[in-house]
N, C-alpha and C positions, 0 to 999 in steps of 0.2 A: 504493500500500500504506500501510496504518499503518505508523507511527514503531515501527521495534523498542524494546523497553527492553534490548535484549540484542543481545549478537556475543561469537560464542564466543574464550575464553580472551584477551579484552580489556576495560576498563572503559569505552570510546567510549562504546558504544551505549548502556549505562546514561546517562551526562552527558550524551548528547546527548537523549534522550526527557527527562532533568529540567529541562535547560537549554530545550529547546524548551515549557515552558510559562511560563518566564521574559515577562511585561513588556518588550516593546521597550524599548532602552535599559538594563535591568536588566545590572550588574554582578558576577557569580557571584561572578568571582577573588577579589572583594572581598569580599566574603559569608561567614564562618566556618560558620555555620551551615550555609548550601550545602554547603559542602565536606564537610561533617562529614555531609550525607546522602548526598554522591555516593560518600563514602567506604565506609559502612555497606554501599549498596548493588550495590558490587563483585562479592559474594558469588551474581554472579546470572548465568547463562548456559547457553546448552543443552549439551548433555552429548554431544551427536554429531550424524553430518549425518541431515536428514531423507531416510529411504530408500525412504519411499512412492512410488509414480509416480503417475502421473493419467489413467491406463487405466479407464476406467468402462462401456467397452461389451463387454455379454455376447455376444463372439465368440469361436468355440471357435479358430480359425483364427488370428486375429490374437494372442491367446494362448497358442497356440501355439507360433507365432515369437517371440514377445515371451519365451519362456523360461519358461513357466507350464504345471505338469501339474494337469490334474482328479481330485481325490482324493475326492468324494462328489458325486452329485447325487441329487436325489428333486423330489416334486412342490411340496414349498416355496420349495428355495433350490441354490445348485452350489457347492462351497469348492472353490477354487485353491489351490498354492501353488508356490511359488517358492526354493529356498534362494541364498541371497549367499555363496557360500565364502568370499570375501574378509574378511566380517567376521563372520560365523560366526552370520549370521541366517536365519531361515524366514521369508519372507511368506507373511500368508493373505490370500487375495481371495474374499468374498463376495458371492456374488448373488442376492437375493430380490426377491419378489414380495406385498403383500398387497392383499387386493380391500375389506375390511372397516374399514379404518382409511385416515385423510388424512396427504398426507406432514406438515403441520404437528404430527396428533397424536403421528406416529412422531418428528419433532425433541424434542418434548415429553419423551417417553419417556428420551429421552439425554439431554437436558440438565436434568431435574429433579432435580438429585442428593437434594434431599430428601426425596421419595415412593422413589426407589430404594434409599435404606438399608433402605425397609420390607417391600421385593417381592424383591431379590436378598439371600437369606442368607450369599453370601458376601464382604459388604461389611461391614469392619470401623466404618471412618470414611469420609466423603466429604463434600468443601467447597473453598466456594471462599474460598481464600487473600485473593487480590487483586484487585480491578476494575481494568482498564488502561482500556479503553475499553468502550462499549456491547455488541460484541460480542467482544469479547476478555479473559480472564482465566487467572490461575494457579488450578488447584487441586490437590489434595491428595487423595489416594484409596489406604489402607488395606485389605488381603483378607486373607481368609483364606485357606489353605493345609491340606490333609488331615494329621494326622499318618503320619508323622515331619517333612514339610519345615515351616519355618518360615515365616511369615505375610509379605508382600511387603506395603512399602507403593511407591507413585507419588504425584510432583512434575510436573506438566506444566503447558502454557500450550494454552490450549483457547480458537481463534478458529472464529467462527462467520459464514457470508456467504449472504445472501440471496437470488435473482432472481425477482422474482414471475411477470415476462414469460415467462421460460422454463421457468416450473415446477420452480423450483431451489430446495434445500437444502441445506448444506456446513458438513461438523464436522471440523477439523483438529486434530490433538491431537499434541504434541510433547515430551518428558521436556525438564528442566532441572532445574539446580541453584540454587536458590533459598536467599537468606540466614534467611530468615525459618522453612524449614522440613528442620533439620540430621539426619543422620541416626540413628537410632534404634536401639540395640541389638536392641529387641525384633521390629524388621524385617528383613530383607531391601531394602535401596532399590533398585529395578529401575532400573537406570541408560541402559538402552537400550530406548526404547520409542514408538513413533507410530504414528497411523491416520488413516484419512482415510474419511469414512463422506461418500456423497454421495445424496442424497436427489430422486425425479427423481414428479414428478405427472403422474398418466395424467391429468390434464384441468386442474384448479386446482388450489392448493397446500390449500384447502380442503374440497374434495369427496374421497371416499370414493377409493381408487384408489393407488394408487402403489409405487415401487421402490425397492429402494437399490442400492449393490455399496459394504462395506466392506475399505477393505485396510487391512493394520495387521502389525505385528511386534512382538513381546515378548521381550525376554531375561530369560528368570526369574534371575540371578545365578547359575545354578552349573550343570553339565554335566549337561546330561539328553538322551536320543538320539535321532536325529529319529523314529523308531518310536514312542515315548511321548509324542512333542509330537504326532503327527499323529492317533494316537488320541484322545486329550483335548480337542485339535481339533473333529476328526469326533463326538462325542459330545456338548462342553460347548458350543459354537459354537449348531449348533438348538436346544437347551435353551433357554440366555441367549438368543437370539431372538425365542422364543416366549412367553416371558417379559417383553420389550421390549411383544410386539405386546398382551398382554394388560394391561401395563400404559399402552399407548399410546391402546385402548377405556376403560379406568377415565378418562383425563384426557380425553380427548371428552367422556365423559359429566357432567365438572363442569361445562364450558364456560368453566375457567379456563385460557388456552390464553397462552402467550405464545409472540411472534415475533422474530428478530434484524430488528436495523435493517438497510434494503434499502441498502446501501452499494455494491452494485458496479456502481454508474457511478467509484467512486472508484480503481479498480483497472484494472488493465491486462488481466486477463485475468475472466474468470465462475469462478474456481476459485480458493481460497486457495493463497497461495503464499508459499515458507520461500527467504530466501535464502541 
């Protein structure tokens, strides 16, 4: 795995990601300067445990058992979900299908946050904070909200893992409390929130063809019932989809395409993972 910058409710993992770009030999302790950034960047860690699982196959059965009911299917996509009593979340597990776009265009679609402000209207702001590495960053992402609720914004860390062999594509997305981005009166900060979108090619990562199944959970900040979450669900979920895939053919059609670096030989497993 990459070097976290982060462990929750401690400064380790911050010093140890700035210390491990340290110069052989390089003396921190002695360093004020050091100090004075390892201090700054205290202020940075995730915000609870990641509670996605890593279930990506479309079976009714093993979903079943797994604790997962079918709340919508039709000839596009199937939403699942899952509630956690324990911690007072809803998962949704999606599963689609497109014959007309490549999975690379569909990664595209997710991670262009700047063609996205222009396609989903209800993107306030969306960017990326900070580079960590090639495929891993903080960003920052802003909505909007119907009157009367108030507009939510999101802080998270957004790692991305390659496998060209097996027709793979993988977006983990994880909320965190970041020094650099404090919260905002005029938001809502969604303090509980992750997804994991996994992207699978019916033949090459390039050719026409492919699937996903995204799971993910959202805590909007304040008491809504799961009747109104699974409606909004069922509704807003194929909309923003469909929307994805439309904007997934616009960026095929530039042929400005970029790809995460094929890093998982460097890993232990073919799937992003949060310790």
């Amino acid at each position: 795995m990459n070097k976290g910058i982060t462990v929750q409710g401690a400064e380790e993992g911050v010093m140890h990601y700035i210390t491990s770009k340290l110069p052989e030999g390089s003396n921190h302790h002695e360093d004020p300067e050091l100090r004075d950034i390892i201090s700054d960047s205290a202020g940075t860690f995730y915000n609870d445990s990641f509670l996605v699982d890593d279930l990506d196959l479309n079976d009714d059965e093993l979903l079943l058992e797994q604790g997962w009911s079918k709340e919508l299917q039709n000839e596009k996509l199937t939403i699942w979900k899952k509630l956690l009593s324990e911690e007072g979340i809803t998962l949704y597990k999606i599963f689609g299908h497109f014959d007309t776009i490549s999975a690379v265009e569909f990664y595209n679609a997710q991670v262009n946050d700047q063609y996205r402000t222009t396609w989903d209207k209800s993107v306030n702001n969306l960017y990326v904070v900070d580079n960590i590495t090639n495929n891993r960053e903080i960003v920052y992402w802003a909505t909007k909200f119907p009157f009367p609720l108030q507009d939510r914004d999101y802080v998270f860390e957004r790692r991305h893992l390659m496998d060209e062999k097996r027709g793979r594509i993988e977006i983990a997305s994880r909320s965190i409390t970041h020094k650099a981005k404090p919260v905002l009166p005029k938001f809502v900060r969604v303090l509980k929130y992750g997804s994991r979108l996994v992207i699978k090619a019916d033949s090459t990562l390039y050719q026409k063809g492919m699937s996903y199944v995204l799971t993910y959970y959202d805590d909007f900040g304040m008491p809504i019932p799961n009747q109104v979450k699974d409606r909004l669900a069922n509704s807003k979920i194929p909309e923003f989809l469909e929307k994805v895939h439309e904007a997934a053919v616009y960026l095929g059609s530039t042929g400005k395409l970029y790809v995460p670096y094929p890093e998982v030989e460097k890993h232990s497993s073919s799937s992003v993972q949060y310790s």
